[in-house]
C-alpha positions in Angstrom: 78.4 126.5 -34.8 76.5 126.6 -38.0 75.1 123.4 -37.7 73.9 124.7 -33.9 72.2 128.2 -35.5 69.9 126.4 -38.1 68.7 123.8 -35.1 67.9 127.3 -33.2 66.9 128.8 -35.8 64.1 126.3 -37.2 62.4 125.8 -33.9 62.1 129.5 -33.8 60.8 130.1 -36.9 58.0 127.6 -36.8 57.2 128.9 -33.0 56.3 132.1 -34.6 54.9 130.7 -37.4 52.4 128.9 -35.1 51.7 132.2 -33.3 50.7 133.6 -36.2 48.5 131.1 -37.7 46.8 129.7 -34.8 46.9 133.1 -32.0 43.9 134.7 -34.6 42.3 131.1 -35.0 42.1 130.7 -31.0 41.4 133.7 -30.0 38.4 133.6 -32.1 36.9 130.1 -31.0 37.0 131.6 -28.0 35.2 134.2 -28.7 32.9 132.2 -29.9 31.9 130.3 -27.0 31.0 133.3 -25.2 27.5 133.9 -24.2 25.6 135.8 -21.5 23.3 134.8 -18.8 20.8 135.8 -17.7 21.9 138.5 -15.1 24.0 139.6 -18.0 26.9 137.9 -16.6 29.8 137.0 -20.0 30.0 133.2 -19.6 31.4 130.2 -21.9 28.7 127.6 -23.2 27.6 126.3 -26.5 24.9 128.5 -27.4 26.2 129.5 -30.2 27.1 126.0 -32.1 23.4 124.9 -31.3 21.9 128.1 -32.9 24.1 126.7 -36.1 22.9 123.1 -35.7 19.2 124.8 -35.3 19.9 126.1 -38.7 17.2 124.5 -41.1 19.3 125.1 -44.4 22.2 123.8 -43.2 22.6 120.5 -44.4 21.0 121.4 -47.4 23.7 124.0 -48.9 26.7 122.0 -47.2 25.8 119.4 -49.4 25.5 121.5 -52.3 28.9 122.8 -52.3 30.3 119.8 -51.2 28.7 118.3 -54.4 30.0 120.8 -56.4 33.3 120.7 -55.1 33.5 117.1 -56.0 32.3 117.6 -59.8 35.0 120.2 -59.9 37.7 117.7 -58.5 36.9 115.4 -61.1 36.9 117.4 -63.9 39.8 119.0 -62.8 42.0 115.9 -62.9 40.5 114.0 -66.1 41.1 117.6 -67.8 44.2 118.7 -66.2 46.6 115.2 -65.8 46.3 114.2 -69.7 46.8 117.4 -70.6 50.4 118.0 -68.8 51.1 114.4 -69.8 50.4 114.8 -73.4 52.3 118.5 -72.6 56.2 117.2 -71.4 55.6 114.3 -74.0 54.4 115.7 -77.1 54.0 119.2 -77.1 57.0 121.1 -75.1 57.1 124.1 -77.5 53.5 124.7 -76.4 54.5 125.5 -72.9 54.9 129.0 -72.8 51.6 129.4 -73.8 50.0 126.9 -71.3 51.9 128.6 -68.7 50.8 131.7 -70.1 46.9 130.8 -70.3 46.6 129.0 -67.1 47.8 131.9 -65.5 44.9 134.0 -66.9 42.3 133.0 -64.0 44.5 135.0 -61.2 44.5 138.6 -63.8 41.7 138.6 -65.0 38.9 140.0 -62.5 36.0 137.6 -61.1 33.5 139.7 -62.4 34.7 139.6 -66.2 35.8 136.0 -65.5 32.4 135.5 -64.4 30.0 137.2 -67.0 32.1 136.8 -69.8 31.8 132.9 -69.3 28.4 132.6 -68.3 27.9 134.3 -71.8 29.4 131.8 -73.3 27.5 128.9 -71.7 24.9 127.5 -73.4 21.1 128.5 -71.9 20.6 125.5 -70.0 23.8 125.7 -68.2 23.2 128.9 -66.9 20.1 127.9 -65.4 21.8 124.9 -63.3 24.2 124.7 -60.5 26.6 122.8 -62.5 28.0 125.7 -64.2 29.7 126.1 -60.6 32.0 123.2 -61.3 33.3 124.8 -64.6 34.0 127.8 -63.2 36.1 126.4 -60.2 37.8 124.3 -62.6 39.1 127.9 -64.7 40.0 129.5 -60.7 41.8 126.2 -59.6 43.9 125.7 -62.8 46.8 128.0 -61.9 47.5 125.8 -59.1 46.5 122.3 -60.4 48.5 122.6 -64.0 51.8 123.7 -61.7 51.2 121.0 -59.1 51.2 118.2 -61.9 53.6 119.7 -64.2 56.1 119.9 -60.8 54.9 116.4 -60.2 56.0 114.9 -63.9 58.7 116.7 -64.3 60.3 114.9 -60.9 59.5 111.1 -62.6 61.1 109.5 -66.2 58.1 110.2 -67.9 58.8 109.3 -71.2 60.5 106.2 -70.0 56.9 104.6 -68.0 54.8 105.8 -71.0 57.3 103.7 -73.4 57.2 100.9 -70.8 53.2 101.0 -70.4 52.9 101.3 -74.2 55.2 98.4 -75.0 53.5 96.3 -72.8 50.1 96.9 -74.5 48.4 99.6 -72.7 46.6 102.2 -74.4 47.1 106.1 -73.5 43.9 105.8 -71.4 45.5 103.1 -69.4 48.7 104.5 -69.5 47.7 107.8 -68.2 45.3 107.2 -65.4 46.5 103.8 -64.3 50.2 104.1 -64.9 51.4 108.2 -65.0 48.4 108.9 -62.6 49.8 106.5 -59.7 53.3 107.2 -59.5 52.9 110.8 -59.3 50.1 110.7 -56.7 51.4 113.2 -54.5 51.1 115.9 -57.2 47.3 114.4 -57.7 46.3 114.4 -54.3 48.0 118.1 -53.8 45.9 119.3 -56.9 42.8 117.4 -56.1 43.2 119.1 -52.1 43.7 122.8 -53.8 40.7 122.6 -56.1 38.8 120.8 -53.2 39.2 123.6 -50.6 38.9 126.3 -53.6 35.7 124.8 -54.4 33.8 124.1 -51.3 35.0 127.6 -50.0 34.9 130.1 -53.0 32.2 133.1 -52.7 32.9 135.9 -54.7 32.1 134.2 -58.2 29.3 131.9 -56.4 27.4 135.2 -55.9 27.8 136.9 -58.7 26.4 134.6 -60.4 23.8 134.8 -58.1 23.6 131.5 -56.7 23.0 129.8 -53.0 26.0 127.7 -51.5 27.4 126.8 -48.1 29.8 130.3 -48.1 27.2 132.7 -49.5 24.5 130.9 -47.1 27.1 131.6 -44.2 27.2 135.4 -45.2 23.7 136.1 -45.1 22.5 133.8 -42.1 25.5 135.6 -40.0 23.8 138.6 -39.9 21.5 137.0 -37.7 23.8 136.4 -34.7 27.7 138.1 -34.3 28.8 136.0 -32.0 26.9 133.1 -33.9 28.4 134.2 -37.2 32.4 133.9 -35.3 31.0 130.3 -34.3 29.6 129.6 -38.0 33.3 130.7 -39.4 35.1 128.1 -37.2 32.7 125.5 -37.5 33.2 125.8 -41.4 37.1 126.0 -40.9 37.2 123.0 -38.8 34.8 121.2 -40.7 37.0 121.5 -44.2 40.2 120.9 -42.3 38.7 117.5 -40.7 37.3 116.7 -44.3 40.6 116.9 -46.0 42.4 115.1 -43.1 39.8 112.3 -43.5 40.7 112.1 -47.0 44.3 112.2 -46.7 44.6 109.3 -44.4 42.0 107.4 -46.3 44.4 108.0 -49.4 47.7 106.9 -47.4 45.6 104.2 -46.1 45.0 103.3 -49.6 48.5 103.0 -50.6 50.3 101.3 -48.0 47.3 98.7 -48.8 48.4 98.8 -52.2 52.6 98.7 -51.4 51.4 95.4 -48.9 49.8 93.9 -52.0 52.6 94.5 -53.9 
């Protein structure tokens, strides 16, 4: 009888679930396919998804925060996996504190987060784009340090770092070629995070005054209502099919590499 609930109960709750996360997401692709002819009749077409493509800046700030995204991605992990390595292997007294500081970016507000760094940039990083990255990397870290440190503290660490060290590998090797590898779930899951944080994140983008895909969607959506609805699900699809492109490129990767093996 108990076994016959949970079956009932799971089908149910993911029903729901899917109500509620795709019921506001379809209702507003439909709406954005609406348009009006011209005897004023409400009809469905595409008028809207070509006023986007029409868009001249489009491409243009896309690839701007998908550039950024990227750098932040990078310099999450070659910051973020030593780091919790060096952390459960040398340094576990330390992890209050790390716990405590990477916490920091989700109390303190964006707009001291914001100005307080940019202060403390030097002056020909506030005058570039590439101060983006850095800040991402401080808003994403909450989430990548506990994806990691979940991720190592499922695997023998200290055994594989022994193993990789015996065998003549330095900690270079032995953290991106060994650690990195077998806990790529955690990696991928904290690349993904900072990814989608990245390439979606507004509030500190325009505080810091600067032009990217989400602050470009803001102010070209005042244009059109119905185009702006359009503009929010193209960008929604258009990250979702990114990641998915990635993840299947990644599992592609390993079963390659478990075939080689």
């Amino acid at each position: 009888m108990a076994t016959l609930k949970k079956n009932i109960i799971l089908p149910i709750t993911l029903i729901i679930g899917g109500i509620f996360a795709f019921l506001p997401f379809g209702s507003a692709a439909e709406f954005s396919f609406r348009s009006f002819s011209e005897t004023g009749k409400l009809q469905h077409s595409l008028t809207s998804y070509r006023w986007i493509i029409n868009q001249p800046e489009l491409a243009s700030h896309l690839f701007l925060s998908l550039k950024l995204a990227l750098i932040a991605v990078l310099i999450t992990l070659f910051l973020m996996v030593p780091t919790v390595a060096w952390l459960h292997l040398k340094a576990q007294t330390w992890r209050p504190l790390l716990e405590v500081l990477t916490i920091l970016p989700l109390i303190i507000p964006v707009v001291a987060l914001s100005i307080g760094a940019q202060a403390a940039f030097p002056d020909w990083l506030q005058s570039s784009e590439y101060e983006l990255p850095l800040m991402y990397v401080i808003l994403s870290m909450p989430f990548s340090f506990r994806i990691l440190d979940t991720g190592m503290q499922a695997i023998p660490l200290k055994t594989i770092t022994e193993a990789a060290r015996g065998l003549g590998a330095n900690w270079l090797k032995t953290i991106f070629f060994v650690i990195a590898p077998v806990i790529r779930g955690s990696v991928m899951g904290a690349f993904f995070l900072t990814f989608a944080l990245s390439l979606g994140e507004f509030t500190l983008t325009s505080l810091l005054h600067w032009d990217t895909f989400p602050t470009w969607v803001t102010s070209v959506s005042q244009q059109n209502i119905i185009g702006a609805i359009a503009l929010s699900i193209f960008s929604l699809t258009a990250a979702f099919a990114l990641l998915l492109i990635i993840s299947l490129f990644t599992s592609r990767a390993r079963k390659l590499t478990k075939e080689a093996e």
